[in-house]
N, C-alpha and C positions, 0 to 999 in steps of 0.2 A: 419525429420531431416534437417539441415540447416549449410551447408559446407562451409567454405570461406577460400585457403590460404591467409594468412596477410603479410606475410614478407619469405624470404629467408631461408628457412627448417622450418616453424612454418604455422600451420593451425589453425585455430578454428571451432567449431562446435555448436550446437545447439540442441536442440529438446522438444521434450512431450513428454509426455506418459498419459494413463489409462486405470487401472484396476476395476472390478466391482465382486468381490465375493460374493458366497452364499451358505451358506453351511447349506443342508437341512438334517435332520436325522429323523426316530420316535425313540421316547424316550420310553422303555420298564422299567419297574421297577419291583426290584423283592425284597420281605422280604426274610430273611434268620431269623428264628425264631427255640428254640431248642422245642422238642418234638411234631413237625409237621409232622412230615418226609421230612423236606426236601423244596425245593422255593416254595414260594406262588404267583401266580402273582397279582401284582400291579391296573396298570391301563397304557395305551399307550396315546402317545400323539405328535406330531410332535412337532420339534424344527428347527428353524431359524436363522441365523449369517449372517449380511451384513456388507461386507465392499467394501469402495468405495475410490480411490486413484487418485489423480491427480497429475502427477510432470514436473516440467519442471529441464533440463540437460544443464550444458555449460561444453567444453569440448578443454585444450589447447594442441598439441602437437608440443615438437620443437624436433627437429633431425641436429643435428650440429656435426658430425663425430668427437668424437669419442661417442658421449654423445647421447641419448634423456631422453626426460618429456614428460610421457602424466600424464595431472592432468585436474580432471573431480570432478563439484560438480552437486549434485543433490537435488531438495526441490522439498519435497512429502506433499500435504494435505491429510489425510483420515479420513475420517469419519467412526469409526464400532461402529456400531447401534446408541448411543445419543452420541457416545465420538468423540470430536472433534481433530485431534493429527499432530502436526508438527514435521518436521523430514531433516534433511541437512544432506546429504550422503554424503563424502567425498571419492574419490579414488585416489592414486597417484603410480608411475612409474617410477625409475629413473634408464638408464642402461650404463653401462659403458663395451664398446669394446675396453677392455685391449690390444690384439694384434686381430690377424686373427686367432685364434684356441681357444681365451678364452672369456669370457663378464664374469661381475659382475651386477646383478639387485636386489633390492631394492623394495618392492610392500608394501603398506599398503590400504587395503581396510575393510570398514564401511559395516557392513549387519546389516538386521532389517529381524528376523525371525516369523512371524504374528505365533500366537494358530492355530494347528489344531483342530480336532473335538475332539480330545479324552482328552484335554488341558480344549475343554468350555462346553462340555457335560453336562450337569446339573442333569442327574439323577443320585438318591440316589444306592448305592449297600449296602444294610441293611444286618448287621450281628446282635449276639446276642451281641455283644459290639464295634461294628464299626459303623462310617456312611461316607462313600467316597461320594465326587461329584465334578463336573466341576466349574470350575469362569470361567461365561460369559465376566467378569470384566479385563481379562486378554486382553492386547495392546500388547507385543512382545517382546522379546528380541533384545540387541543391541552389534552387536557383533564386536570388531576389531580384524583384525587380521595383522598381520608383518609378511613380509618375505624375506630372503636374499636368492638368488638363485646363487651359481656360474656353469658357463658352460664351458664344455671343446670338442672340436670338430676338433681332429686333421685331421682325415679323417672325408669321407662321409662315411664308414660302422660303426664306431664307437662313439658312443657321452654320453656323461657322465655329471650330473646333481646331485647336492646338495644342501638340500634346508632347510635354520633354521628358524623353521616359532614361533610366541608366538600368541595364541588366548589370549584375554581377553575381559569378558561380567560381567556387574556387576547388570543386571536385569533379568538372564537367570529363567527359569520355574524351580519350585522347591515347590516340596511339604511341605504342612503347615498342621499340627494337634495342637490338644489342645484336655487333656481330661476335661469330664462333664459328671457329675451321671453317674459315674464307665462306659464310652463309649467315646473314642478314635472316634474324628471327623477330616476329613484331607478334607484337596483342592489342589488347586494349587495358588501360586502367583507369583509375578513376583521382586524376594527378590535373585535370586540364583550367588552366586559369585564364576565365574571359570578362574582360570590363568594355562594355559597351554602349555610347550613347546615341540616341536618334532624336530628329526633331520632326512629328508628323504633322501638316495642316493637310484637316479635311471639311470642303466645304458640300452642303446641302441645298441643292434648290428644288424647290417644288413649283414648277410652272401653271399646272393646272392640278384638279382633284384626281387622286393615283395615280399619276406619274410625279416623279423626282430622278 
């Protein structure tokens, strides 16, 4: 990371990063057939998932009483397995110290949630009219989320916090079938559209020193 204040309550920042994942599993398969009694086994087989991330980070924060910003973007290269994928993460911060017992803040931050195992798994689970499996083919979901925080802190044993947040991703994982010669086939892609909102209050008390 790479620190500089610039000017009178504003810094700026810097950096990299990288990450190198791999995700190894053996692949077990089993038919499910009627009048067997019951799994047959397959055949085993190891399975493999690389991904590989590079990003570089700038990052601005100013603090001028009553106010600050910190706003930070971020561009990630990654590579999983032949797919090549770009990506600008956006995070931003803006807080407002109403008096000395209250603030208002403002948060929008960009996530990118990569496939676990159970997402690109590729083995079959064979029924007498199903066929489930993984998409290796699956790149991540891209999630924003909003939030308005207000704070209240009249004393030190007391503090109280409410928080309107809205999630929206419009490529979240979400299973995909089609049927073919009477057998219901599914995966997973990356097609899933969720809008969501919550309303959090949490409160703080402090009765005595180390406990709350």
């Amino acid at each position: 990371d790479w620190f500089r204040p610039i000017a009178r309550g504003q810094v700026l920042s810097a950096g990299a990063r990288y990450e190198d994942r791999l995700i190894t599993s053996e692949s077990s398969q089993w038919y499910f057939t009627p009048g067997n009694g019951g799994a047959v086994y397959s055949f085993l087989e190891d399975f493999h998932h690389k991904m590989q991330t590079g990003g570089v980070f700038m990052n601005y924060g100013l603090n001028l009483k009553p106010f600050s910003i910190q706003a930070r973007l971020e561009y990630d290269y990654t590579k999983m397995q032949e797919k090549k994928l770009n990506d600008l993460i956006p995070t931003f911060m803006a807080r407002w110290n109403m008096d000395k017992s209250n603030s208002l803040q403002f948060n929008y931050v960009r996530r990118i949630i990569r496939p676990t195992l159970s997402y690109l798994f590729p083995a079959h689970v064979l029924g007498p009219y199903t066929v489930d499996y993984g998409n290796e083919d699956l790149i991540g979901t891209h999630v924003n989320i909003y939030s308005l925080v207000f704070t209240s802190q009249k004393t030190d044993k007391f503090t109280f916090h409410i928080t309107f947040q809205h999630i929206a991703a419009n490529d979240g994982f979400n299973a995909m079938w089609m049927e073919k010669n009477n057998t219901r086939i599914s995966t997973w892609g990356n097609m899933g559209i969720r809008r969501a909102w919550s309303v959090a209050p949490d409160m703080v008390w402090k009765p005595v020193a180390g406990t709350q």
